[in-house]
C-alpha positions as CSV (number, residue, x, y, z in Angstrom):
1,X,307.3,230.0,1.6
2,X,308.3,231.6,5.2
3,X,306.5,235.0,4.4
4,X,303.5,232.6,3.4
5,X,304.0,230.8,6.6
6,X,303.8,233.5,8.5
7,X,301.1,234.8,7.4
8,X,299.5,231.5,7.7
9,X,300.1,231.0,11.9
10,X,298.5,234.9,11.8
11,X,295.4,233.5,10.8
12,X,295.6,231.2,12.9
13,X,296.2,232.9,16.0
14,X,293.4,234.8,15.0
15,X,291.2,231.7,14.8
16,X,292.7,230.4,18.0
17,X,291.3,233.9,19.6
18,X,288.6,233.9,21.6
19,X,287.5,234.2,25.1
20,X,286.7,230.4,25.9
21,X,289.9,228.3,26.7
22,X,291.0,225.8,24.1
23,X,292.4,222.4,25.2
24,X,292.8,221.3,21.8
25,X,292.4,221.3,18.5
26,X,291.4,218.6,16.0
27,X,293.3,219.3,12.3
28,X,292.4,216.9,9.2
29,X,295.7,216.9,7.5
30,X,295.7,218.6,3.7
31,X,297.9,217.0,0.9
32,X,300.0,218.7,-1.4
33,X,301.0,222.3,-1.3
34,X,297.8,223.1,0.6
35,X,299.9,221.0,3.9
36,X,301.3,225.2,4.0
37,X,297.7,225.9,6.0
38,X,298.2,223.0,8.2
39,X,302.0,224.0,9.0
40,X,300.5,227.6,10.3
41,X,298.1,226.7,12.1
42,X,300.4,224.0,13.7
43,X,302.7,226.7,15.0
44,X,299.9,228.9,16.3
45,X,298.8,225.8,18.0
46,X,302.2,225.5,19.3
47,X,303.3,228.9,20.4
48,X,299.7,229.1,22.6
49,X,300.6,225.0,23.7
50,X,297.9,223.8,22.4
51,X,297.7,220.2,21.8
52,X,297.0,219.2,17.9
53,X,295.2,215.8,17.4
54,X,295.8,215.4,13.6
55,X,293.9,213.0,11.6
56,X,295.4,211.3,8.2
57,X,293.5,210.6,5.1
58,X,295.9,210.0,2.7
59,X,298.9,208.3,1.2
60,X,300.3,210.7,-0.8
61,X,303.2,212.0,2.1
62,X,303.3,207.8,2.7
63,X,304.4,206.6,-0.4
64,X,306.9,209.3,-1.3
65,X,308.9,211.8,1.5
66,X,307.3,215.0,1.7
67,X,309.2,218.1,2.8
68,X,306.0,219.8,3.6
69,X,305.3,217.0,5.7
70,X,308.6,216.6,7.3
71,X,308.5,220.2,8.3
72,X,305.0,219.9,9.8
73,X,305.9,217.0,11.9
74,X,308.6,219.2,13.7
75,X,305.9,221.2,14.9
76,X,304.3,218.2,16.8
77,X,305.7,217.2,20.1
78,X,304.9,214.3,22.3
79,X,301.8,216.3,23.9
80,X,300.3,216.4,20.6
81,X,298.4,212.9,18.8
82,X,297.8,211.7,15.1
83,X,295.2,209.5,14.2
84,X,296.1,207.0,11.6
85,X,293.4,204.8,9.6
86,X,295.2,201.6,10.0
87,X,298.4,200.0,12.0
88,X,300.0,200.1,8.7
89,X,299.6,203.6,7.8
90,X,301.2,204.2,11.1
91,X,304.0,201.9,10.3
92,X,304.7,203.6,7.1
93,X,304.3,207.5,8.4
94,X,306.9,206.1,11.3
95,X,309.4,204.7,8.1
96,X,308.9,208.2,6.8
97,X,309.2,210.5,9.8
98,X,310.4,210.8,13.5
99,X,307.2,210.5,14.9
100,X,307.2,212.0,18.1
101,X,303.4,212.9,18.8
102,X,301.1,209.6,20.0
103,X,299.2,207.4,17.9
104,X,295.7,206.5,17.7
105,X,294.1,204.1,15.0
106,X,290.5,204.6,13.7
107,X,289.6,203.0,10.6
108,X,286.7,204.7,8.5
109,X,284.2,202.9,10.1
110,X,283.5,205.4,11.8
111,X,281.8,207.3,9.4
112,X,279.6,204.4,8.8
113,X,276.4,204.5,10.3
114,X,276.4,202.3,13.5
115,X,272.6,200.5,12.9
116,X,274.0,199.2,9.2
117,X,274.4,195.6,10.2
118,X,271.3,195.7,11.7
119,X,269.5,196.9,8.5
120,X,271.8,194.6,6.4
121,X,269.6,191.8,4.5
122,X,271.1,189.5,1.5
123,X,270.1,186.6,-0.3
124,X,272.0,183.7,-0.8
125,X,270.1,182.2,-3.5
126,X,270.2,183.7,-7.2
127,X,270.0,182.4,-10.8
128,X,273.1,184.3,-11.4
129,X,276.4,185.6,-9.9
130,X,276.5,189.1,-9.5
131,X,279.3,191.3,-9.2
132,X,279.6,195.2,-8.1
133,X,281.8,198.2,-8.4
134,X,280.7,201.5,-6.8
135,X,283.0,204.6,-7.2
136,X,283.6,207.4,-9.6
137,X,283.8,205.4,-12.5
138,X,287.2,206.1,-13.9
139,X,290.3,204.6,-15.3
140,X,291.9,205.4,-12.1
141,X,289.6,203.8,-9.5
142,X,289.9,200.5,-11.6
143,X,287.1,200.8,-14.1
144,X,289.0,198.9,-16.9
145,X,290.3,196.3,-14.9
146,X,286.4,195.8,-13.7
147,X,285.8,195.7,-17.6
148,X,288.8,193.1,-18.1
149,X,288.0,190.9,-15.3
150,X,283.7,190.5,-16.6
151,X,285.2,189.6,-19.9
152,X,287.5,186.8,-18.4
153,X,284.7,185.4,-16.7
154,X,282.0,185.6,-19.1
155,X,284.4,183.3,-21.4
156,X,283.9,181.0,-18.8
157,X,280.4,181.5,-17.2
158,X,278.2,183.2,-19.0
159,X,275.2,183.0,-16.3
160,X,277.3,186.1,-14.5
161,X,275.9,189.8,-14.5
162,X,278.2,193.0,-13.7
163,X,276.7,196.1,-12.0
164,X,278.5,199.4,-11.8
165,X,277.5,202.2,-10.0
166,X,278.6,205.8,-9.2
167,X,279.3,208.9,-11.9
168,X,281.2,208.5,-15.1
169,X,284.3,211.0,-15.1
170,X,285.3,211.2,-18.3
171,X,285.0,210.8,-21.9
172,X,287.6,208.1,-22.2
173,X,285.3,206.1,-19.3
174,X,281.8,206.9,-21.2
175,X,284.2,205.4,-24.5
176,X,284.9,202.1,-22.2
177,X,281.1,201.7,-21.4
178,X,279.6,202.3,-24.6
179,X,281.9,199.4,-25.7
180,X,280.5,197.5,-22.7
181,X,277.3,197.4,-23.0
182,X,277.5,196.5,-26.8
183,X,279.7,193.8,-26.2
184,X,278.2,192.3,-22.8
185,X,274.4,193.4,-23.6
186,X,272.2,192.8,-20.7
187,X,274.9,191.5,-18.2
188,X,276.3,194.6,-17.3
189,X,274.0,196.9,-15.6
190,X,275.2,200.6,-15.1
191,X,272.6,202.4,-12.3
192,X,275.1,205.5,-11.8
193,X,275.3,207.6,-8.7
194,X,273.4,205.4,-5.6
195,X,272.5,206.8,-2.1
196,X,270.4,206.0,0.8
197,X,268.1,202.9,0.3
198,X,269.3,202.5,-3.4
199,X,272.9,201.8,-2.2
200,X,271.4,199.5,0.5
201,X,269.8,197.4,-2.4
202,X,273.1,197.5,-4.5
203,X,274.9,196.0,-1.6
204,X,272.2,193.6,-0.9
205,X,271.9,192.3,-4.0
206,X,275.8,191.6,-5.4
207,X,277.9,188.4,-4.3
208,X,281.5,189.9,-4.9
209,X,282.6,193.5,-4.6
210,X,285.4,194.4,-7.5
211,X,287.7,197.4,-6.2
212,X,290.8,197.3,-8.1
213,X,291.9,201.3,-7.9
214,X,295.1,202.1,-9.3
215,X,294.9,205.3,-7.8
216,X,298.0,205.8,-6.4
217,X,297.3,207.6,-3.1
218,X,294.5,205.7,-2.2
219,X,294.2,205.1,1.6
220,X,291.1,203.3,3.0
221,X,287.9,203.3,0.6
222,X,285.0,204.0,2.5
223,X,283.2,201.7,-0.2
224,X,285.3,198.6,0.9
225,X,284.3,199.0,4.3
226,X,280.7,199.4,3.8
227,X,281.1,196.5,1.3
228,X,282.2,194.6,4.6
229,X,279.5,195.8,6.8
230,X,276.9,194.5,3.9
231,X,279.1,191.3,4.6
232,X,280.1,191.4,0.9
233,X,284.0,189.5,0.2
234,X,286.0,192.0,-2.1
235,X,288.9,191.7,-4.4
236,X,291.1,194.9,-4.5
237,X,294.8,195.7,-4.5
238,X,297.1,196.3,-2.3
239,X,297.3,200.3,-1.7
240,X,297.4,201.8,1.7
241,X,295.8,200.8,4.3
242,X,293.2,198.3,2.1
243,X,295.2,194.8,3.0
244,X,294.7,195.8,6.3
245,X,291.4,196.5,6.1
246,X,290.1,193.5,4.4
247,X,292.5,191.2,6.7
248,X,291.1,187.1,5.5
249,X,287.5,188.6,4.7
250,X,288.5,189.7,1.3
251,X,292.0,189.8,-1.5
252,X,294.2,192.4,-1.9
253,X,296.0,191.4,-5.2
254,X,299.5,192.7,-5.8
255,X,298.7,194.2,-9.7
256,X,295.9,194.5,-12.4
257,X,296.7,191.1,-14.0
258,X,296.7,189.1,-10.5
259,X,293.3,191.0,-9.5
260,X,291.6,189.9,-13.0
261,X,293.2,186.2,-12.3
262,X,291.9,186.0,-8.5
263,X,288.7,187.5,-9.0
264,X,287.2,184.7,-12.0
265,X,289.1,181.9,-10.0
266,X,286.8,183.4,-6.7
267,X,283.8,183.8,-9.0
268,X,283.8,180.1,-10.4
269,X,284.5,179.1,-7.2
270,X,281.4,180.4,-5.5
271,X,279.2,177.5,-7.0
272,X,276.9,176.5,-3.3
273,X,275.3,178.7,-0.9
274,X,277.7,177.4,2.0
275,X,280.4,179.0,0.5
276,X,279.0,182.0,0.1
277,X,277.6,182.4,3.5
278,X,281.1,181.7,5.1
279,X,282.2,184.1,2.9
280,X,279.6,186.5,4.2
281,X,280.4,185.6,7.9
282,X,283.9,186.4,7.2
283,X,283.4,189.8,6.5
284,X,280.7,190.1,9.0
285,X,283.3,188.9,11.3
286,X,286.3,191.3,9.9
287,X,283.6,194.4,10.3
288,X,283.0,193.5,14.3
289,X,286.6,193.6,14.4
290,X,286.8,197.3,12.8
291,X,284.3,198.5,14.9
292,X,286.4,197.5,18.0
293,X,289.1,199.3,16.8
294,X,287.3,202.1,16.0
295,X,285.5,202.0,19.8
296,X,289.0,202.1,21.6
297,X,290.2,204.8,18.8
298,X,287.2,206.8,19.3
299,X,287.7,207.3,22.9
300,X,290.9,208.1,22.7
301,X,290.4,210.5,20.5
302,X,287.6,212.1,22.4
303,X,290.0,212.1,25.7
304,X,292.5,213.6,23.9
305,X,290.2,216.3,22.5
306,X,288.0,216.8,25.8
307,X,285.5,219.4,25.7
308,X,286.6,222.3,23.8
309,X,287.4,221.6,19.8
310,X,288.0,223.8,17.1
C-alpha cells in the first residue's frame, strides 16, 4: 500500500507540474480502494501547499469508518475545504473523522439546469392519479417496493396508473416487470431510459414521485431533486443526505414496509386539486430553498478555488 502510495503522489507531482502557478486544486473524492489515488494526490498537494477543496458524493466512508478515509483526512489541514452535499452529511463525516479542513454545503442542485422552474408546466386536473419512478430500474434503487406499493393501492383505487422509467439492469428486474404488466395491464406504463424534453413530460405529467432505494450508500439522488424542481412531493427513505433534502416538501420513510404504508395513505389522500397544488408549492418552495444554499455554497467554493484549478 505505501509503495502504491508513493507512486501515486509521483503522479501527481507530475500533474501538479507545470509552469502556471496553482492556487488550488478541486478533487471529487473516489470510494473504495480507488480513495489510494485521492490519498496521492493529496500529499503532492500537500508537500507543494497547495490547498485541496474536496467534494463528497457518497456515503459509503459515512455509514461505516473507512481507514482509507481516515488516512486521507490527515493529509487535509485547516487551509484546505470539503464540500459536503447536505448539513447532515457534514454532521456524519464530523462523527466519523477529526475534521480539520472547512466546510462548504452544496446540494446537487447545482447540476440542475438554472431555467428548470421556469420551463416547469403541470396540470392539476387528471382522470387518474399517476405515480413515477425514474432510475436504473433495479432491486436496489427500490424497483420492488415501487411494484409492492401499486399493488396496495390498486386494492383500493383502481383509477391509479404507475409509470416507470430509466434502464432495466437485470434479469431478476425484467422477471419483476413481466409479472407487472400481466398483473396490472394498462396501469403501469414502462417508457425506459428518458432525456431532454421526454423527461420534462414525465415530470410534468405524474402527481407523486416513488424513490424508495435501498441502496445502501446512497447520498443525494439527483432524480429527487429534479422531482422537487418539477414541484413534484416524493416518498423515499431515509439514506444520506435525502431527509434533508426533501425537508416538509416530501417523506422520507424509515423502511420498505413504512414507505408502501405512507405512500397509498398519500395517494388516497390526494382526492382535490387544492391539495395537490399545496403540495406542489411545497416543493416549489423547498427547491428555492436548495438553490439558496447552493448560491452561498457556490461562491464559496469559487473563492476558495480562485482562478487557477486543476
Amino acid at each position: 500500500m505505501t509503495r502504491l502510495i508513493r507512486s501515486m503522489k509521483a503522479g501527481a507531482e507530475c500533474m501538479l507540474a507545470s509552469p502556471a502557478k496553482v492556487s488550488s486544486c478541486y478533487m471529487p473524492v473516489s470510494a473504495g480502494v480507488t480513495m489510494v489515488y485521492n490519498i496521492g494526490f493529496a500529499i503532492a498537494c500537500m508537500s507543494r501547499r497547495i490547498p485541496v477543496l474536496v467534494h463528497h458524493h457518497s456515503y459509503s466512508y459515512l455509514n461505516n469508518r473507512s481507514r482509507l478515509m481516515a488516512w486521507l483526512n490527515q493529509f487535509l489541514t485547516k487551509k484546505d475545504g470539503h464540500v459536503f452535499l447536505s448539513e447532515t452529511m457534514r454532521v456524519a463525516y464530523d462523527q466519523q473523522y477529526n475534521r480539520k479542513a472547512k466546510a462548504i454545503v452544496l446540494p446537487n442542485s447545482f447540476a440542475l439546469s438554472s431555467n428548470i422552474v421556469e420551463h416547469r408546466s403541470y396540470s392539476t386536473s387528471k382522470e387518474s392519479l399517476k405515480i413515477g419512478h425514474l432510475s436504473n430500474l433495479s432491486i436496489d434503487k427500490g424497483l420492488k417496493t415501487v411494484l409492492d406499493a401499486f399493488a396496495e393501492l390498486r386494492v383500493r383505487n383502481e383509477s391509479v396508473e404507475l409509470h416507470l422509467a430509466g434502464p432495466v439492469t437485470g434479469s431478476q428486474e425484467r422477471k419483476l416487470l413481466e409479472e407487472a404488466e400481466n398483473r396490472f395491464g394498462p396501469s403501469l406504463k414502462i417508457h425506459g431510459p428518458l432525456y431532454g424534453q421526454d423527461k420534462e413530460n414525465f415530470f410534468s405529467s405524474i402527481d407523486f414521485f416513488w424513490f424508495p432505494s435501498q441502496y445502501v450508500n446512497e447520498a443525494q439522488p439527483i432524480v429527487l431533486v429534479e422531482a422537487l424542481a418539477y414541484g413534484i412531493p416524493s416518498i423515499s427513505i431515509k439514506r444520506g443526505c435525502i431527509e434533508w433534502l426533501l425537508g416538509d416538501a416530501g417523506i422520507a420513510a424509515s423502511n420498505e414496509q413504512q414507505f408502501i404504508r405512507i405512500s397509498v395513505e398519500q395517494a388516497l389522500r390526494a382526492t382535490s386539486d387544492a391539495e395537490r397544488l399545496q403540495a406542489r408549492n411545497r416543493c416549489k418552495e423547498r427547491f428555492a430553498k436548495l438553490r439558496d444554499f447552493e448560491a452561498i455554497g457556490f461562491e464559496c467554493a469559487v473563492r476558495f478555488l480562485s482562478k487557477k484549478v486543476i
